[in-house]
C-alpha angles and dihedrals in degrees: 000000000000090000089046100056100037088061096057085033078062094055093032111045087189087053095060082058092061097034088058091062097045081049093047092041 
């Protein structure tokens, strides 16, 4: 899930945010 959602975080800056707390979460 990590790896999914850093490669969108890379091309949406907005989406490293929420990707952070999903991580985090």
């Amino acid at each position: 899930m990590a790896a999914a959602i850093g490669a969108p975080s890379i091309r949406n800056p907005e989406s490293a945010k929420s990707g952070a707390v999903i991580s985090t979460a």
